[in-house]
N, C-alpha and C positions, 0 to 999 in steps of 0.2 A: 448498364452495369447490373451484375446480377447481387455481387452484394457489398454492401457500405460497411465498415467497421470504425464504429466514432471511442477512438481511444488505439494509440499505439505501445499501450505498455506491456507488462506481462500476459493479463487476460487477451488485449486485442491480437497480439501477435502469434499467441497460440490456436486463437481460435483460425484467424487464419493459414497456419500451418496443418491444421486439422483438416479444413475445410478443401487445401490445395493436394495435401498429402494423404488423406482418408477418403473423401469423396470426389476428389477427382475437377474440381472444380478447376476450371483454369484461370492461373494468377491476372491473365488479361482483364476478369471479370468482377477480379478485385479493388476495392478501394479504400483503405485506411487513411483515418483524417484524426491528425494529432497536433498540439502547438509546436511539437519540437521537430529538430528537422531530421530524427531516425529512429528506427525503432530500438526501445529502453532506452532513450536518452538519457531519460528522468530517471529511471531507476536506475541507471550507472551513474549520476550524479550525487544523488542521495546516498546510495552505498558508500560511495568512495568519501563522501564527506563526513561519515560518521566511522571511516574507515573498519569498514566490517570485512572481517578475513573469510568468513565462510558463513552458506546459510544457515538459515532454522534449519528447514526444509529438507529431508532425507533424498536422497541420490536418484532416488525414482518419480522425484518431483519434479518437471524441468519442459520446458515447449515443445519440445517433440511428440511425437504420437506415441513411440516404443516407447515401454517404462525403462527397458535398461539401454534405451541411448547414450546416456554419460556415462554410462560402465563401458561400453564399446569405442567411445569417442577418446580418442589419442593424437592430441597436435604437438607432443612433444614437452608438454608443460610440464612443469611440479606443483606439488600441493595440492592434489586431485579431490582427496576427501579427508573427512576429519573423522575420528570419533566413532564409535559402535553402531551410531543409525545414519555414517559413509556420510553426514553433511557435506556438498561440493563447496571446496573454493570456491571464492567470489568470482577472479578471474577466469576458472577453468570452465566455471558457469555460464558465464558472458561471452567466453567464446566459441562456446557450445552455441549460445544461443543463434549468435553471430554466423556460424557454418549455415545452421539450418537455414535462417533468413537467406541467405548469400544465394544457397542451391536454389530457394524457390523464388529468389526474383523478388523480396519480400517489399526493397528500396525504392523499387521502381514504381510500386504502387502505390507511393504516399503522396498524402496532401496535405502540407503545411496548413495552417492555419485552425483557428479558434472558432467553434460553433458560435452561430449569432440564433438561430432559428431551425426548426423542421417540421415540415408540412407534409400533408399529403394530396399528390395526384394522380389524379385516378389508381391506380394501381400498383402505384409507386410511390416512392417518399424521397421528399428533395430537401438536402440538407444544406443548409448554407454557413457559409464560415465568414469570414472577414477578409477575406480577397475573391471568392469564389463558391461556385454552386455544384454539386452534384448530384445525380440522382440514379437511383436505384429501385430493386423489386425488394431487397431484404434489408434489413435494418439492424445492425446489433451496438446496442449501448453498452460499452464496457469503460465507460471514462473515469471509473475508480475516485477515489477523493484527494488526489494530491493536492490540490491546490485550495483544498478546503483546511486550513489550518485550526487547531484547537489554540486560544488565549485565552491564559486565563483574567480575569472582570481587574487584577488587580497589577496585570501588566501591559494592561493596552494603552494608558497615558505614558507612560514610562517606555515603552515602545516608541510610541511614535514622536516625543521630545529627548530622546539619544540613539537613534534610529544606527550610530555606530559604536555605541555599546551593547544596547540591549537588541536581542532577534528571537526569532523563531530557526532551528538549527537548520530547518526545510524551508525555510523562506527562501524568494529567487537569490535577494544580494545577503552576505553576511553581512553582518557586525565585526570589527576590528577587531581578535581576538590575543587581548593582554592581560595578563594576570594582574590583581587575584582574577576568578573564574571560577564564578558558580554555574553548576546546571542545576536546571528544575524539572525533576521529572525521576520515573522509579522502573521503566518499564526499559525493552531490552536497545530501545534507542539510544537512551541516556547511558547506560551501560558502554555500550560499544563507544559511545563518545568520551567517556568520563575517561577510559583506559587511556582513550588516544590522547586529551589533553593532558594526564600525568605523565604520562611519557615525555610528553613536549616540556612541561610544566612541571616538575614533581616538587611537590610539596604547594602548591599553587592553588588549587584548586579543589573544588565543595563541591559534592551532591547536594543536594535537596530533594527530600522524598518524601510524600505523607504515610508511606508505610513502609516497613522494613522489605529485604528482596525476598521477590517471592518467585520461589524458585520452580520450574517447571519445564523440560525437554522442550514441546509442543506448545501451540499458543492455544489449544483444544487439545483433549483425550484423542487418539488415532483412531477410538471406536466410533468417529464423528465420518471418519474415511469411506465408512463402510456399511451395512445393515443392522450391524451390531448395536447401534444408538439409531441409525438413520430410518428404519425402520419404524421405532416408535415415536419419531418424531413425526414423519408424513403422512400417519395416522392422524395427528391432531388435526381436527379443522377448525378449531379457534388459532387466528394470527394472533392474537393475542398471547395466548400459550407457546406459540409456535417461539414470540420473539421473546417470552421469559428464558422459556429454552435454551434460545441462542446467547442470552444475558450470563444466565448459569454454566452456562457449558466454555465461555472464554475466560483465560484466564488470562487478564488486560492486566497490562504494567508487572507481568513476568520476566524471570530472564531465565537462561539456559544454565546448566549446574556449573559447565564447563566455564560458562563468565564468570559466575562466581566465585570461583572456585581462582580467577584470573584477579577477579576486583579484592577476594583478600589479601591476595599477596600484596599488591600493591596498596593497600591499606596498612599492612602490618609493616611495607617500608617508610609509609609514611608520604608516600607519593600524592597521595590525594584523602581528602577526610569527609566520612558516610555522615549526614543530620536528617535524625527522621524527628519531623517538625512541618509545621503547615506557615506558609506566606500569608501574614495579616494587612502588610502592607508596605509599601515601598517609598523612597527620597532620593534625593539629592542632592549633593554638596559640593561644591564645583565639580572636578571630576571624578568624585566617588560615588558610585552607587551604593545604599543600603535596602536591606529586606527586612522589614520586624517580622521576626516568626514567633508565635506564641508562646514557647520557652525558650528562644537567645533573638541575637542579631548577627546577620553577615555584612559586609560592608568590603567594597574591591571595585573592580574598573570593567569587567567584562560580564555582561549574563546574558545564558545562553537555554532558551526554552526547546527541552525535550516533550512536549506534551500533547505529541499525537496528533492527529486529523480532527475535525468540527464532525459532527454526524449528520449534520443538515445538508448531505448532498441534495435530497427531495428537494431545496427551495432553491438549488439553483436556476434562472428564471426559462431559459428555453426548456425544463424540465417538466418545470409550474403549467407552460404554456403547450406543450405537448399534452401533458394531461388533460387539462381542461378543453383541449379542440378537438383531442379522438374521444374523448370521456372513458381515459384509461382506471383502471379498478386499482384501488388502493388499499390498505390495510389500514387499521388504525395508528399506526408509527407513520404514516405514510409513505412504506415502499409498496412496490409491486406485489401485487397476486398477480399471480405469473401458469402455466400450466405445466406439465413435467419437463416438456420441453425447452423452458425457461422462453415462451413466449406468452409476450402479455397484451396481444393481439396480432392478427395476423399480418406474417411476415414481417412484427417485430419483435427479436429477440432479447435479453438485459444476462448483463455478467456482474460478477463480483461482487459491490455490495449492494446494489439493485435486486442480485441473484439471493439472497441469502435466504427468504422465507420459504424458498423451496430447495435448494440447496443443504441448509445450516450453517454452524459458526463454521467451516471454513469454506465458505463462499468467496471470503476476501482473498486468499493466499493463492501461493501457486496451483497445488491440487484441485484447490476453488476451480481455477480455469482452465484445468484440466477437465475436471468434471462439467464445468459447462459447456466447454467445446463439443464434450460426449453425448451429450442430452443437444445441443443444436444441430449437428450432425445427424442425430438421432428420428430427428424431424422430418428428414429428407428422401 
C-alpha cells in the first residue's frame, strides 16, 4: 500500500481525492481507516443533528481539487448557496462530496475500524485497528478531535447520574429531548441547535452563555487564507508565538451575522430566551434538573451541552505512543513541529489540528484540508 489515511472525515477524504485526482495515485493504493462505516459519516451526523442548513465555509471551500467545483456541480437540487460569500447547503454540500467520492472509488477503500497502535517497519508503518492490520510506505494522521468532547468540571457527575437528560449534543447516544431545555454553550453550535429546538419547542427553551454573541462571518480573518497574515506567521520560529497567534487570531464561540440576525427574531417571539451568566453548579430533584448560575437559577427536564471538543487530542494514547517510539518533535502545547510539507518525519504526514503550527487557525476547517492536501501533494 502506498498510502494509509487514518481519519475518514473531511481532511482524510480530501486528501485522498487530491492524492487520486492531482497526483495520479491509483485508488488501488489507497487505504482509509475510520470507525464509521463511510466517508463523512460523522460529519453528516453531527450537521443534521444540530440541523445546520448551510456552511460557514464560502462555496470554494469543499473536497475537490477545483476551487469552483460546487459552482459547476448541478444534480438537480435546490438551495445551492446562501448569502454574499455563496455559503453551500448543507445537502448540496454532501452530495457534491458524495459524486466525487463515488467517481474515485473512494468506498471501496475503506477500513472500518478503531486504531489500537502504529509501528514502524522497516520502511513502512503498520497500523493496526481492532479487527485488523495494515501497512503502508505513507502515513497521514488526520483523525481530527471528534470524539474528544469538551465537559465542563461541573457537568460531568450530573452527566453521568441522568445520562437521559443530561448529554453532550455530539455525544454518540442522546439524551431524551423534553422541555424545559437548556443549552450550554455561545458559540455557532449552540446557535444552530438553540433555533432548531424553538422551533420544536417555542417558548421552551434557554441558552446559557458566558458571553453575549459574538458575532463574526468567519471562525478567523480570511487573511489567515492566504500570505496576507500567513506570511508573518511562518516567519515566527518560536511555537510558542506561533500558538498565541493561532489563540488571537480565532475567534471561538462565534456565530454568523446571518444566525443572529435568525436568533433575534425568535427571541423577540419569544420562542426561546438568551442568559448571559456562568453555571456555579448543578442538582437534582426527582425529575428536574437545576443549574445555579451566579445571577439566577434554571431549572426543566432536558440539558443539552454545546461546548466544543477537549484540546487534548496529543494524549490520545496510540498518539502518546507513536511519539515516544519514533521520538517525534513536539512543541511546547505539545502538537507537531512538522516541516512545510506538514511532515513530521519521514513519510509521515498530520492534517488538521495536528496541522495547525504550520498551517494556522484554519488548520481545523475545510480550507485547512484543502491546504494540507496541497502541501502533501506538494512533497511528491
Amino acid at each position: 500500500m502506498e498510502w494509509i489515511i487514518a481519519g475518514g472525515g473531511i481532511h482524510g477524504c480530501t486528501i485522498a481525492t487530491y492524492l487520486i485526482k492531482a497526483k495520479g495515485i491509483p485508488a488501488s493504493q489507497i487505504c482509509i481507516i475510520d470507525p464509521h462505516s463511510a466517508p463523512l459519516e460523522k460529519w453528516k451526523e453531527l450537521t443534521s443533528r444540530i440541523a445546520m442548513p448551510f456552511l460557514r465555509s464560502p462555496s470554494v471551500h469543499h473536497c475537490d481539487i477545483h476551487p469552483f467545483s460546487l459552482h459547476y456541480f448541478d444534480d438537480g437540487g435546490s438551495e445551492a448557496f446562501y448569502g454574499k460569500y455563496r455559503r453551500p447547503g448543507l445537502d448540496f454540500f454532501n452530495r457534491h462530496s458524495e459524486s466525487i467520492f463515488s467517481n474515485i472509488g473512494l468506498q471501496e477503500r475503506w477500513m472500518q475500524g478503531r486504531i489500537k497502535g502504529i509501528t514502524k517497519s522497516g520502511s513502512h508503518w503498520v497500523v493496526e485497528t481492532d479487527s485488523e492490520s495494515v501497512e503502508g510506505k505513507n502515513l497521514v494522521l488526520a483523525t481530527g478531535m471528534n470524539e474528544r468532547l469538551s465537559i465542563p468540571e461541573w457537568a460531568e457527575e450530573l452527566r453521568e447520574s441522568r445520562p437521559t437528560q443530561v448529554g453532550h449534543i455530539f455525544q454518540e447516544k442522546l439524551p431524551m429531548i423534553t422541555p424545559d431545555i437548556a443549552v450550554v454553550g455561545g458559540g455557532i453550535t449552540a446557535a444552530h441547535l438553540v433555533i432548531k429546538l424553538a422551533r420544536e419547542h417555542p417558548g421552551r427553551v434557554v441558552q446559557i452563555s458566558r458571553h453575549p454573541y459574538r458575532v463574526h462571518d468567519f471562525d478567523s480573518d480570511p487573511g489567515w487564507l492566504g500570505p496576507k497574515n500567513l506570511r508573518g506567521f511562518q516567519t515566527l520560529s518560536s511555537y510558542k508565538k506561533r500558538r498565541q497567534a493561532i489563540l488571537n487570531a480565532r475567534h471561538r464561540g462565534s456565530v454568523t451575522s446571518e444566525l443572529r440576525h435568525r436568533l433575534r427574531r425568535l427571541e423577540d417571539r419569544g420562542a426561546y430566551r438568551f442568559i448571559e451568566d456562568e453555571v456555579e453548579g448543578s442538582g437534582v430533584e426527582g425529575s428536574t434538573l437545576s443549574l445555579s448560575l451566579k445571577r439566577s437559577r434554571w431549572d426543566g427536564e432536558t440539558l443539552l451541552l454545546a461546548t466544543g471538543y477537549s484540546p487534548k487530542i496529543m494524549e490520545t494514547e496510540w498518539v502518546r505512543e507513536l511519539v515516544r517510539k519514533e521520538g517525534l518533535i513536539c512543541a511546547q502545547c505539545g502538537f507537531p513541529i512538522v516541516n512545510e510539507h506538514l511532515q513530521w518525519c519521514d513519510h509521515l504526514y498530520v492534517s488538521g489540528p495536528l496541522a495547525e503550527l504550520e498551517i494556522g487557525p484554519v488548520a481545523r476547517n475545510i480550507a485547512g484540508a484543502r491546504k494540507a492536501a496541497e502541501r502533501i501533494i506538494g512533497s511528491m
